[in-house]
N, C-alpha and C positions, 0 to 999 in steps of 0.2 A: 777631650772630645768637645767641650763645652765650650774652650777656649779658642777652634775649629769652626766650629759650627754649632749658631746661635739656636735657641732653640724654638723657634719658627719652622728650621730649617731640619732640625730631629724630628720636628711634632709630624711634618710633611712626608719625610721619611718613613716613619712609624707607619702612618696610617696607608704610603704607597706600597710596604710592604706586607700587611692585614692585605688591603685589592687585589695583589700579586697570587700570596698565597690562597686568596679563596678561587683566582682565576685559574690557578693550577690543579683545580681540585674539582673543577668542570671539564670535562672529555675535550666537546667542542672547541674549547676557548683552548687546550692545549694544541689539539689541531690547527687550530686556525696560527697560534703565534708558529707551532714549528713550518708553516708555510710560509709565515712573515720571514721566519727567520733564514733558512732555505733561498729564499727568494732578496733578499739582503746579503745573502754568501755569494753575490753572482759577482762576477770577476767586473765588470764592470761598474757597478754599483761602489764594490770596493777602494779603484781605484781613485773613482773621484772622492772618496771618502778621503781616501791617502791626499790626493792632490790639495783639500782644501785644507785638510791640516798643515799642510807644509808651508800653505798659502797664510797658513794663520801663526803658525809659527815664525814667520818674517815678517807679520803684522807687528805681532807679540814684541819682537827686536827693532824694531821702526818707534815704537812705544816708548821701548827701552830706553835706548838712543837718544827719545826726546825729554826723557826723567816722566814718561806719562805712565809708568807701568814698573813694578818689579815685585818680588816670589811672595810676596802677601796679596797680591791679585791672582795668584793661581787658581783659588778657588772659585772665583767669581768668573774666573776664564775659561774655566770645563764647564762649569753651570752654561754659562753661555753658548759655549761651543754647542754644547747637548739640547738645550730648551729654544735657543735661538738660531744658532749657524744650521745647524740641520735642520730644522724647519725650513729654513730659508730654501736649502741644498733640494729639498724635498717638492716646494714648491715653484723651481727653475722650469721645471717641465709646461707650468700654466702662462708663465710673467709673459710670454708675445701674444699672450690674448688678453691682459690687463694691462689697459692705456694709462699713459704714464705712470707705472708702478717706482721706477727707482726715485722720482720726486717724491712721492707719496711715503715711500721707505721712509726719506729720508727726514721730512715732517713728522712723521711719527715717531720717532726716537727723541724727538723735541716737543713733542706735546706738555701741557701739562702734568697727566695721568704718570709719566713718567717722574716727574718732579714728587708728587705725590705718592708713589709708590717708593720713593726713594727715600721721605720723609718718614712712613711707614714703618720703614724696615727696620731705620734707627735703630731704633727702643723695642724689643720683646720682654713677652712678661714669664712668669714658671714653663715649666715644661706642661705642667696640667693645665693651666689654661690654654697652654697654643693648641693644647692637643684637644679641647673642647673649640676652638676656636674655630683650629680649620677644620675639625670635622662639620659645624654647623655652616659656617659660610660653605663649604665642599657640597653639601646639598640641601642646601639654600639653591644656590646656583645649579645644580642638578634637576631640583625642582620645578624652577625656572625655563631652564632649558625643555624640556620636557612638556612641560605647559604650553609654550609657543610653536610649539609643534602641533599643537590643535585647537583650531577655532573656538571650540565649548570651552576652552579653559586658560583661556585670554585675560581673563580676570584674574586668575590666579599668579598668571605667568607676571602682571603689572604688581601684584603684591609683593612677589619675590624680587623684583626690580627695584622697588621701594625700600622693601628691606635691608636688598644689600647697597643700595645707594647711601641709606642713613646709618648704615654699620661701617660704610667708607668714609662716611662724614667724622665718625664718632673717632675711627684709628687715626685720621690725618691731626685729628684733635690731640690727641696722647702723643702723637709725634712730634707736633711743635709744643706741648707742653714741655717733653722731655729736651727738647733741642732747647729750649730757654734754659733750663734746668741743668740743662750739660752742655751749655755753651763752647768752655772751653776742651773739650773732649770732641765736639762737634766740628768745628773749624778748625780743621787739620788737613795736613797734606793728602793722609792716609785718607779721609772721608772722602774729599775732592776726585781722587784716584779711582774710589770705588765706584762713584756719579760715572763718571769721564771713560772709564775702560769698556763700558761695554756699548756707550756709544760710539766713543772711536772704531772700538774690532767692527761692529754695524754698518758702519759708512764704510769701514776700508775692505770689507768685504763685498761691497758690490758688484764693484769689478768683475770678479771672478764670477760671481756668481750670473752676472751678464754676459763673460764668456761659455758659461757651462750652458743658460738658455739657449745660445745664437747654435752653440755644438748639438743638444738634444734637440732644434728646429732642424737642421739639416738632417741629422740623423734620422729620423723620423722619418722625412721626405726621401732622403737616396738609398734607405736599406732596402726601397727595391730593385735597386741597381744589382743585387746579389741575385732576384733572379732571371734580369737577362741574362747573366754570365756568370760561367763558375772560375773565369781568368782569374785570377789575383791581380794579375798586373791591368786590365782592363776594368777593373773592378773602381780601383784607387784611380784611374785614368780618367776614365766616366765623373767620379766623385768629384776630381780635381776641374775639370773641363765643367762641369756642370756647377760649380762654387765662381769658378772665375768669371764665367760669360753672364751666368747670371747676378752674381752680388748675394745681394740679400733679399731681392724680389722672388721669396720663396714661393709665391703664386705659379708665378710663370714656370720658376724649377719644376714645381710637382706639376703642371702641365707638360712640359715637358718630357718627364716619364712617364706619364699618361698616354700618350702621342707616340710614345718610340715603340719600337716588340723587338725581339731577341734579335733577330738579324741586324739591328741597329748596333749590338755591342760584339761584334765580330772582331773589330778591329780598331784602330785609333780612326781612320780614316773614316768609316762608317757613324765611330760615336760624333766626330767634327760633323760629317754631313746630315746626321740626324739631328743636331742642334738647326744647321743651317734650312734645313727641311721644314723644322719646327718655326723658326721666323719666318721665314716665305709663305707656311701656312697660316698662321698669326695674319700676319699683315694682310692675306687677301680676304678671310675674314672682315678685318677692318675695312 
């Protein structure tokens, strides 16, 4: 297990699992995840789940392919998948209301912080110390958090800041002592790989994760198209018609169904002249 998984990565475990079970041991907190969880079982939800894994699984082979990845990046590749890709998956729903987000994505994965947490990770120490470690940074950072959430304890919250800024000084410290120290264990393919896989999957996830935004903006906008009409085929007709003529100027789209009522999705004919209704109104407006 040890040769698996370094033990940073137990101590975090450990102490996620203590959180876990005390969260299970509260009524509320049960109710609340079996709605998360309920609510995560919905077929759609699912499906892009499935989609972006398969998406990432041809990442993964693209990787491969280039000698930038193979089955000793596994683990750093579910981590990923799990801390990062879903996050990401999670946060599609907000990216067209955060300007220039994929630029931004993509700087960040090249920041510093990332360098540095990489040098970090290196070198860990006993299991007892990680396990003292991240408990204290854990809420360090809690504390902090919590603190800046109210004006009277502004002070407190810059202490906590301080703290963990010179407890980040102190690890990057031990991290390049140990990277002199272990030079040549350091400068390896296998090290380079580990740097490199989880920005690459990063980047080449975009994509996708720009088509799943552009899909939950439409959606969003045409699921009232279900209730002018209970057609199926008028349904999809409306959706197609109403993507085409508009684009991406989703403004106008959901003006649009604003504008229309039920008699408008009668037929193909009525949905064409309720678009052309909606321009001719538009324009004398203007």
């Amino acid at each position: 297990m040890v040769q698996i998984f370094s033990n940073r990565e137990i101590a975090l475990s450990i102490w996620l699992f203590v959180f876990l079970f005390w969260c299970f041991t509260q009524q509320e907190v049960r109710d609340s995840i079996k709605g998360v969880l309920l609510a995560f079982c919905h077929r759609s939800i699912l499906t892009i789940f499935s989609l972006m894994a398969g998406y990432i699984y041809l990442a993964v082979g693209l990787l491969s392919s280039a000698g930038l990845w193979d089955f000793d990046q596994l683990k750093s590749t579910l981590m990923w998948f799990f801390f990062v890709a879903s996050v990401e998956l999670f946060r599609a729903n907000s990216i067209g209301e955060e300007k220039g987000y994929f630029v931004k994505s993509i700087k960040n994965h090249f920041k510093l912080l990332v360098v540095l947490e990489f040098i970090v990770a290196f070198q860990t120490f006993s299991l007892a110390a990680e396990l003292i470690i991240v408990l204290i940074s854990t809420l360090v950072m809690f504390i902090m958090v919590v603190a800046e959430s109210k004006e009277e304890h502004v002070l407190v919250a810059k202490i906590m800041s301080r703290i963990l800024s010179n407890f980040g000084i102190v690890m990057v410290c031990f991290g390049l002592y140990f990277i002199i120290l272990k030079f040549g264990e350091f400068a390896q393919l296998k090290t380079f790989m580990n740097f490199t896989t989880p920005i690459a999957l990063s980047i080449l996830l975009l994509p996708f994760i720009f088509v799943i935004s552009v899909y939950i903006r439409y959606e969003r906008i045409l699921v009232r198209v279900n209730i002018y009409t209970e057609d199926r085929f008028y349904r999809i007709y409306a959706k197609f018609k109403g993507i085409v003529h508009f684009k991406n100027n989703y403004k106008s789209l959901n003006d649009w169904l604003s504008f229309s009522c039920i008699s408008d999705f009668e037929s193909r004919r009525s949905i064409n002249n309720s678009i052309v209704k909606f321009n001719k109104n538009r324009a004398d407006i203007v």
